[in-house]
Structures are given as C-alpha cells and as structure tokens.
N, C-alpha and C positions, 0 to 999 in steps of 0.2 A: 593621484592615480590609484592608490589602495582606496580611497574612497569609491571612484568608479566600478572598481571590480567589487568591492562589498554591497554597492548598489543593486549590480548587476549579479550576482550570487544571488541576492533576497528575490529581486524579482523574478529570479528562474526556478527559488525554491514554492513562493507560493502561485506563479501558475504550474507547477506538478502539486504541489495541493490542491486548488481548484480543480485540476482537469482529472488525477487521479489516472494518467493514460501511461503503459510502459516506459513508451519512450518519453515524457516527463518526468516520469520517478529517474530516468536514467540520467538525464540532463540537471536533476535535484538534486543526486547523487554528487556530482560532479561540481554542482554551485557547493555543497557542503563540505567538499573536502577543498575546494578553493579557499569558502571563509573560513576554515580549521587554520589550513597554515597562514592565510594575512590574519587571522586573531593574533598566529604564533609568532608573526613576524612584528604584529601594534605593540604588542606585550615586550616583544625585547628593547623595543625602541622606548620603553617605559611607556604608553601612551594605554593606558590601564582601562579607561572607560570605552573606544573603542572598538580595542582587543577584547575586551568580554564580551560587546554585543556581540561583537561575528564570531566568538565561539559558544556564547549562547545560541546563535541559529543554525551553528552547526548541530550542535546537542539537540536542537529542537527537531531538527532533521532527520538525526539518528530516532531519537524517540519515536515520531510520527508513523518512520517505517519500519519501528519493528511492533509498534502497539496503536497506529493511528489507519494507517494505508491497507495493507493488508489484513487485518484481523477484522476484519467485518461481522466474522462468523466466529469469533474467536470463543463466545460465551456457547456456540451451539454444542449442543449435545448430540452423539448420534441417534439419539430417538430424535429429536427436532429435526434432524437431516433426512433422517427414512419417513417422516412425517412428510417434509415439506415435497421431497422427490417421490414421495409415493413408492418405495421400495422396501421389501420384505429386512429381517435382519438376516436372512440367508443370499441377499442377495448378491452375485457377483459381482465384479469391479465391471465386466462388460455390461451387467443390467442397468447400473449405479450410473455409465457414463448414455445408456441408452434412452434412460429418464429423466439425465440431464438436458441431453440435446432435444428431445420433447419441449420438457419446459420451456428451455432458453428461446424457441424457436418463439413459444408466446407471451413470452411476459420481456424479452429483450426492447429496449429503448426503437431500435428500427424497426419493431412490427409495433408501438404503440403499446409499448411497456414502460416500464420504469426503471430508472438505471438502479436506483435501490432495493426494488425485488432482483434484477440482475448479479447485484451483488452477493444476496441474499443465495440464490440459488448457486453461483457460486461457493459459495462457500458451506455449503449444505454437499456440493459434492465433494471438496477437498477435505471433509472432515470425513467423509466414509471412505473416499481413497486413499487418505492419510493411514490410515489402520490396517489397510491391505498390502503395504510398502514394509520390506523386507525391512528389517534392523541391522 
C-alpha cells in the first residue's frame, strides 16, 4: 500500500514538473508532503532504502519550488526587466503592469507565442513589482 501512494506521490510530482500549471504545483505540493511522512513512516519501520527515496523527492520537491518552478527570472536584473517590458526606471507599478499586458497579449503561448518568453516576461515584471511592494 505505501508503495502505491509513493508511486502515485512521484507521478503527481512530475506531471506538476512537466506542466509547470498552478494548480499542479498545488497537487505536487501535496504528493510531497505525502512522500515526507511515508519516508517518515519506511524509516521507523527500519526499511532505510525506501524511506530515503520518498524523502528525497520530497526534498527534491521543495527544492524545485523554491529554485526550479518559480525563479525563471530569478538571475534578472531590473535593467533586464525595464529592457525586456520596455519601461522607463521611473516607471510606475501601473505602467510596469500596462506593458506587461501589451506584451503578454503577444508573445503568450495562445496568440502564437512561446511559453518561455511567457515566462520570461513574467518574470520581468515580478522583479520590478517586487521593489515597489512595501517591507
């Protein structure tokens, strides 16, 4: 039975890898903290080899989404970001998001774009929104 759910853990964590869609990262979330505790439960029963794999894909899991999933844009710069969106460095957070939705409109996967300029421009504007958000 723990084998089943560890099965079924992996393959919910890499199609939210693959597909990279909210609601997968939510469902990957969720495989990950499944295979956390039956690691934690192989490990008490002594069964050492594998209880570290299912808490290595937990780990692998965590990892992913705080340095694989989301940081697409993690190296950008805000000169790359005001490059890429075409926005002043005095620009406002309304301009910021006004030259987003420009973009997005054409270079998005459903007008015949690509899902990794999509990313891209996401994340070009989360790093100049990111700086305009209170501390």
């Amino acid at each position: 039975m723990i084998g089943l759910v560890l099965i079924a853990a992996a393959a919910i964590g890499y199609w939210a890898w693959k597909t990279h869609s909210d609601q997968a990262m939510r469902f990957g979330d969720v495989a990950a903290v499944v295979a956390a505790i039956t690691a934690f439960a192989l490990l008490r029963k002594h069964e050492i080899v594998p209880g570290l794999l299912a808490l290595g894909g937990a780990g692998w899991w965590y990892w992913f989404r705080r340095n694989g999933a989301r940081n697409n844009g993690g190296d950008m710069t805000p000169d790359q970001a005001r490059r890429l969106l075409d926005v002043s460095p005095r620009a406002t957070a309304e301009d910021i998001r006004a030259a987003h939705r420009r973009l997005i409109a054409r270079v998005h996967p459903d007008a015949g774009g690509s899902a990794d300029l999509t990313m891209q421009v996401n994340a070009a504007r989360d790093v100049l929104l990111a700086r305009r958000r209170p501390i």
